[in-house]
GUTI-894911 format. One record per atom (N, C-alpha, C): atom name; x, y, z; residue number from 1. Coordinates in steps of 0.1 Angstrom, whole numbers, plus 5000, padded with zeros to 4 digits. Layout:
REC,a,x,y,z,k
REC,CA,X,Y,Z,NUM
...
This chain:
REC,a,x,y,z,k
REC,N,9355,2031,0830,1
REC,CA,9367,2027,0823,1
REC,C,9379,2032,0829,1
REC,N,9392,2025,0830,2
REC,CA,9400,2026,0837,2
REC,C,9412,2019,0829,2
REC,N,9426,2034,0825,3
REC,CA,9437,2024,0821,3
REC,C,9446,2025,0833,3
REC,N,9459,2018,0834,4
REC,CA,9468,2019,0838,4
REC,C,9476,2027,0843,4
REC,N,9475,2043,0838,5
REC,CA,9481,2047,0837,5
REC,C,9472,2064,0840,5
REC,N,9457,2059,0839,6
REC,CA,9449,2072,0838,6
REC,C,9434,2062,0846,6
REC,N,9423,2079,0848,7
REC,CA,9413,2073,0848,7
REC,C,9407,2076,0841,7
REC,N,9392,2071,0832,8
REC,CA,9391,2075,0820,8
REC,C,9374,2078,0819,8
REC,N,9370,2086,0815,9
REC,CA,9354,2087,0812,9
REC,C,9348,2092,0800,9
REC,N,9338,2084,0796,10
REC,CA,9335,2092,0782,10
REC,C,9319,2100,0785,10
REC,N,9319,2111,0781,11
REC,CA,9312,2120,0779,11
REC,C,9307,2120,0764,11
REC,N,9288,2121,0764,12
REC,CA,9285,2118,0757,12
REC,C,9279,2133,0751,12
REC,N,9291,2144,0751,13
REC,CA,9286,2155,0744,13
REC,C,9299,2162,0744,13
REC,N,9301,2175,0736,14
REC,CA,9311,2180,0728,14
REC,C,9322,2179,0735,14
REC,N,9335,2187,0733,15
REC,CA,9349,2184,0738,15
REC,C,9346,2194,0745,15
REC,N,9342,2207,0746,16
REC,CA,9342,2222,0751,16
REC,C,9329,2221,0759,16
REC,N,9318,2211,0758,17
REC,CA,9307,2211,0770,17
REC,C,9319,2203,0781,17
REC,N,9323,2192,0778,18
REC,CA,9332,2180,0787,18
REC,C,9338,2192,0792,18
REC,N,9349,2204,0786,19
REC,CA,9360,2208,0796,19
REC,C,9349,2216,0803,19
REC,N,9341,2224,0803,20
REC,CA,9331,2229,0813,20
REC,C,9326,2217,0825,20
REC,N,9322,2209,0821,21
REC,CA,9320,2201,0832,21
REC,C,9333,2194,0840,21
REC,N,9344,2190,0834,22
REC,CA,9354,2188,0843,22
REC,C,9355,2200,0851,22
REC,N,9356,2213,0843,23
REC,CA,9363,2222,0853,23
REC,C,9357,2226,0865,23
REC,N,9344,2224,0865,24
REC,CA,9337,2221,0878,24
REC,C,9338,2214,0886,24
REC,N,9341,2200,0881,25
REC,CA,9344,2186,0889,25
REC,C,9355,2189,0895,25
REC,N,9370,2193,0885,26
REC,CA,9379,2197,0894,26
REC,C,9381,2208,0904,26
REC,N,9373,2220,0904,27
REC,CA,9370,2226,0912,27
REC,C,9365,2221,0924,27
REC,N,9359,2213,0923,28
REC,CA,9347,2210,0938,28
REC,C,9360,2204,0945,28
REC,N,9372,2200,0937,29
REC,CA,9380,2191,0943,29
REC,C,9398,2198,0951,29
REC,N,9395,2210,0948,30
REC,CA,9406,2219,0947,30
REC,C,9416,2221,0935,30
REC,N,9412,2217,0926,31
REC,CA,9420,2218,0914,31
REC,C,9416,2229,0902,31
REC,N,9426,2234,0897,32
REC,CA,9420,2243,0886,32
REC,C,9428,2238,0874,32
REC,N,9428,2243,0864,33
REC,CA,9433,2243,0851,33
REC,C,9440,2256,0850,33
REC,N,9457,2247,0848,34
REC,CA,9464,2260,0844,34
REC,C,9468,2261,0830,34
REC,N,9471,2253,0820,35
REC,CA,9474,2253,0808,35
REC,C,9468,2242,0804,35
REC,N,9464,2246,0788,36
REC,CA,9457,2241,0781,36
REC,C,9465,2242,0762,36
REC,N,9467,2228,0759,37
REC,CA,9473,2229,0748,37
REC,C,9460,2220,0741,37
REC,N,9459,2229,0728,38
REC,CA,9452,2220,0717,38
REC,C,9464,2212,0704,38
REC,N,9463,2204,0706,39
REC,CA,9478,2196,0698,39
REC,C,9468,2197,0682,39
REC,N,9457,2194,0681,40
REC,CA,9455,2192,0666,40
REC,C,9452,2206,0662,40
REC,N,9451,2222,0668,41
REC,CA,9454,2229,0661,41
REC,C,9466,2238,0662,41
REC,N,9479,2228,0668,42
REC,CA,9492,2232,0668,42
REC,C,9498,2221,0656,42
REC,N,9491,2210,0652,43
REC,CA,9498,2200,0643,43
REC,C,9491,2208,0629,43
REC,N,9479,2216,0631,44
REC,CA,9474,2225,0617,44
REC,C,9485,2234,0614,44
REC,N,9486,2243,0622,45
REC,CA,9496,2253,0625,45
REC,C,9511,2247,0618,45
REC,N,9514,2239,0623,46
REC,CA,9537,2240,0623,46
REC,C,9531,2232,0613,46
REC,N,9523,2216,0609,47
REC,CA,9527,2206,0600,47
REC,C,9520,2203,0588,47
REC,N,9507,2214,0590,48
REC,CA,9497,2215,0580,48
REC,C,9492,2202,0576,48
REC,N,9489,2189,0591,49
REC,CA,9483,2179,0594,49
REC,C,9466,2182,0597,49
REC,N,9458,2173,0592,50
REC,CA,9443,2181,0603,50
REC,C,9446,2165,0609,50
REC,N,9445,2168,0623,51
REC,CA,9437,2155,0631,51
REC,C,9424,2161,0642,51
REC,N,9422,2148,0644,52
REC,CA,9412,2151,0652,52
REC,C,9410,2158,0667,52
REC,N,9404,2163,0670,53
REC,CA,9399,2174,0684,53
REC,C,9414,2166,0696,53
REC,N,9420,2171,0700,54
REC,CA,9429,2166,0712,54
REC,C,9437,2173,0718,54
REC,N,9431,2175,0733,55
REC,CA,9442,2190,0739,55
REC,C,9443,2184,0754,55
REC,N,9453,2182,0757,56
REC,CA,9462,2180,0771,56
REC,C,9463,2194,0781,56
REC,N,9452,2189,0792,57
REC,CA,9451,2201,0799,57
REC,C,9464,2197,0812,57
REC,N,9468,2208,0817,58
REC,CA,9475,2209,0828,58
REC,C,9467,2213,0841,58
REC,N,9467,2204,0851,59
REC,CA,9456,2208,0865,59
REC,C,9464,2206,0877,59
REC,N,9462,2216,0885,60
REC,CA,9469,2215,0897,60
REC,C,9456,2219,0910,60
REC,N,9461,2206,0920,61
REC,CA,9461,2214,0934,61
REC,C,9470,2222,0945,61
REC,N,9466,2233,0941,62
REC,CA,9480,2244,0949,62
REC,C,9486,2239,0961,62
REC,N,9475,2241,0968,63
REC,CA,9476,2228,0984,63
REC,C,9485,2216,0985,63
REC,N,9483,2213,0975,64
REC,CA,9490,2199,0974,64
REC,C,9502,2199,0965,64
REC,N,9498,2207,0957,65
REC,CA,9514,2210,0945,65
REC,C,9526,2221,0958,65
REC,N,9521,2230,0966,66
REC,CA,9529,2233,0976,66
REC,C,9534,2225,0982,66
REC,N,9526,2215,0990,67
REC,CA,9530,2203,1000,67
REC,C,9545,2197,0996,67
REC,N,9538,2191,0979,68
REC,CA,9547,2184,0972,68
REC,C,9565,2187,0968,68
REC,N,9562,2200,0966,69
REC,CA,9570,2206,0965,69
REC,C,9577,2213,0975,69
REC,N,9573,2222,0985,70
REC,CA,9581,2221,0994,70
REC,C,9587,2211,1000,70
REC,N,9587,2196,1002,71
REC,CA,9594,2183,1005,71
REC,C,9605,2179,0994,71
REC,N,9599,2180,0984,72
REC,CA,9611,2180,0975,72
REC,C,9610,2186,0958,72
REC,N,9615,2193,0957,73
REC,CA,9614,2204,0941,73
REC,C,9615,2198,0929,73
REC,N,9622,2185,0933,74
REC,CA,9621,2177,0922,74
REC,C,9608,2169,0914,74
REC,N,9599,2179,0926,75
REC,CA,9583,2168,0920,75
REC,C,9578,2178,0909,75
REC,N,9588,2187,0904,76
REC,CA,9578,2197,0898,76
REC,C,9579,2192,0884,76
REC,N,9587,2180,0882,77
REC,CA,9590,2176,0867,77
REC,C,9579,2168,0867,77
REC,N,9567,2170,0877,78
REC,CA,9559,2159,0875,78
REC,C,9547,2164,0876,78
REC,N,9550,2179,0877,79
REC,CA,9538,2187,0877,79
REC,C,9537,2199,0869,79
REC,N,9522,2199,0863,80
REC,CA,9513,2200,0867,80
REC,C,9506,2185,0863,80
REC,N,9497,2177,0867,81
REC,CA,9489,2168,0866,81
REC,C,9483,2167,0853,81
REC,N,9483,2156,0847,82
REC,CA,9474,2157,0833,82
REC,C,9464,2149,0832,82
REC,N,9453,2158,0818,83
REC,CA,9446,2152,0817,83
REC,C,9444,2160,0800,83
REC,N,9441,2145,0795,84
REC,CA,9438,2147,0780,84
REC,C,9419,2146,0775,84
REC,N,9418,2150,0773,85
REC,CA,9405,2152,0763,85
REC,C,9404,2151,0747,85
REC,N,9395,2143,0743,86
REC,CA,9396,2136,0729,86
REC,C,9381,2137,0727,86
REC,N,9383,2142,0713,87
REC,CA,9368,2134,0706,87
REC,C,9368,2123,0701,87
REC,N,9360,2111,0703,88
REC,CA,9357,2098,0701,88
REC,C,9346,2094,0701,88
REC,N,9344,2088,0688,89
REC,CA,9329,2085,0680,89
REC,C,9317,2085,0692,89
REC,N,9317,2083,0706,90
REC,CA,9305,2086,0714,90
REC,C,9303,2097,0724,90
REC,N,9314,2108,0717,91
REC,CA,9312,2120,0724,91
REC,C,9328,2122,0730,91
REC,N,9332,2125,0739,92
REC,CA,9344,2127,0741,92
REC,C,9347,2122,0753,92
REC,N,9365,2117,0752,93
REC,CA,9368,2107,0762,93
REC,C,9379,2117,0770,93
REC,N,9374,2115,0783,94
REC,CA,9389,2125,0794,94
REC,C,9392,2112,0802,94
REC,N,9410,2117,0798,95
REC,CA,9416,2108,0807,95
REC,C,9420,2115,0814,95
REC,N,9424,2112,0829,96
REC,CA,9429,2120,0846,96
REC,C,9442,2110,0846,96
REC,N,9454,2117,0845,97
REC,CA,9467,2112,0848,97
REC,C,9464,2104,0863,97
REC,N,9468,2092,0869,98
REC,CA,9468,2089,0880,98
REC,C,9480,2100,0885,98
REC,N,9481,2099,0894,99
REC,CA,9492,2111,0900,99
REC,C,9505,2099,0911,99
REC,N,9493,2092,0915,100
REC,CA,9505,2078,0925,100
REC,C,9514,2072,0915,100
REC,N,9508,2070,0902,101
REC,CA,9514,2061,0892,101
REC,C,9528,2071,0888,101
REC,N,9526,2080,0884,102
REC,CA,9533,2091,0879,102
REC,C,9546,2090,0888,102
REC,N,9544,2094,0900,103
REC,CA,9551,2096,0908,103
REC,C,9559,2083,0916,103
REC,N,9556,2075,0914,104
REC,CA,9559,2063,0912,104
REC,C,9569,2061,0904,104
REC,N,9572,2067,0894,105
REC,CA,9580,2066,0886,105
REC,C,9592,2074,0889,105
REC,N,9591,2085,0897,106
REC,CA,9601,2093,0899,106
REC,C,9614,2091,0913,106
REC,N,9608,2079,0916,107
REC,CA,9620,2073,0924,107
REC,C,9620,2084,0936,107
REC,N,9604,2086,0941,108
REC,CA,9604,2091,0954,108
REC,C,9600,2080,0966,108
REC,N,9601,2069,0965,109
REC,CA,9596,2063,0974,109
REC,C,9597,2063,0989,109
REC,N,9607,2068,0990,110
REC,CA,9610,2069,1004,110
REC,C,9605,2083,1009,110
REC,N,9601,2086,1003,111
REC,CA,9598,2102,1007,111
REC,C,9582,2104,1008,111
REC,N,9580,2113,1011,112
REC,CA,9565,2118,1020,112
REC,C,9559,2120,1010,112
REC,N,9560,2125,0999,113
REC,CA,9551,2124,0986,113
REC,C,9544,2115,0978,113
REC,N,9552,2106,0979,114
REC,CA,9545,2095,0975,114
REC,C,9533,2083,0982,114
REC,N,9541,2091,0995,115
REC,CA,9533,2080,1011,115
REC,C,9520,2093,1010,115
REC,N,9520,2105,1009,116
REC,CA,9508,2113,1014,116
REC,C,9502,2120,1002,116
REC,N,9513,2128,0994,117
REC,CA,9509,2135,0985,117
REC,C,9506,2127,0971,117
REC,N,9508,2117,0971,118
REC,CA,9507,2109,0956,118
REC,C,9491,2105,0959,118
REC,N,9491,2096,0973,119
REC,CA,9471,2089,0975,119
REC,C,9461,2100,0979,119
REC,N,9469,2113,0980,120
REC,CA,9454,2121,0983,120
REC,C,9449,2127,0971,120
REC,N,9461,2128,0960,121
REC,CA,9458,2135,0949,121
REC,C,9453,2125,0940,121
REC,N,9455,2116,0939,122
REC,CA,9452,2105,0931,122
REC,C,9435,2100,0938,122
REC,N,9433,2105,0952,123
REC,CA,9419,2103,0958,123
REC,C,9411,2114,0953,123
REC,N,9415,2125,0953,124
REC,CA,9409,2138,0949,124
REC,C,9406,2139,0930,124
REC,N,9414,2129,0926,125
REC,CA,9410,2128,0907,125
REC,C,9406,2119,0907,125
REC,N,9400,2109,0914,126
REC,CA,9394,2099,0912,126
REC,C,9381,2100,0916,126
REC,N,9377,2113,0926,127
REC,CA,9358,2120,0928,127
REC,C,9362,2127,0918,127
REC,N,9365,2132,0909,128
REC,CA,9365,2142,0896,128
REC,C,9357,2128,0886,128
REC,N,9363,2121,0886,129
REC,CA,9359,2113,0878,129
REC,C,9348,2104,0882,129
REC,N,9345,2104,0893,130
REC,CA,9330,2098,0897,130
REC,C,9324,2109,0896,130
REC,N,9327,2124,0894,131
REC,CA,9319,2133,0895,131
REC,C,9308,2134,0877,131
REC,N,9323,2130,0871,132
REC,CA,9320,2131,0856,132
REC,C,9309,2121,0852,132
REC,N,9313,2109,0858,133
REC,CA,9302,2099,0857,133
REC,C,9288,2098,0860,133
REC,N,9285,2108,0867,134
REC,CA,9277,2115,0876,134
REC,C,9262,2118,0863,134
């Protein structure tokens, strides 16, 4: 499964097995997890809403978040890389921000980031997600 905007896999076991297994997938891939927000028990917290399980991790490749950024500092409004994790009635769904699409948006086109650092990183979260499928 694939949107537009992400790549998407559903995992057919808890939200906290799934982030153990991504974090491995993105490991093998040079990426770690640097921040982790759980939005439904920050929407418990400030709005005394309950929703369902949903937390937006932040993932970087240093290697490549350097690259990116040393060329131009302006890529950092585009980083760290996201990825959301949800529970959904057949276990839990992770979506991987495309990183070309993203950046794509930021009106780097003429620059090296988008030509080198947008297709490697977008190639490197796309075996995360064949890994997950796995």
């Amino acid at each position: 499964m694939s949107g537009r905007l992400s790549f998407q896999v559903v995992l057919p076991v808890s939200i906290d097995a799934s982030i153990e297994t991504l974090a491995a997938a993105l490991k093998e891939e040079g990426f770690g997890i640097l921040t982790r927000i759980d939005t439904h028990k920050i929407f418990k917290e400030k709005l005394d809403v309950d929703t369902r399980p949903f937390i937006i991790l932040g993932v970087c490749n240093p290697v490549l978040a350097h690259k990116a950024l040393s060329v131009n500092p302006s890529v950092g409004l585009f980083l760290p890389c996201k990825v959301t994790v949800e529970e959904v009635s057949d276990g839990t769904l992770i979506s991987i921000a495309d990183p070309e699409i993203i950046l794509s948006n930021g009106h780097f086109e003429e620059s090296e980031i988008v030509s080198e650092f947008g297709p490697e990183a977008r190639e490197r979260l796309l075996q995360v997600a064949e890994r997950l499928r796995e």
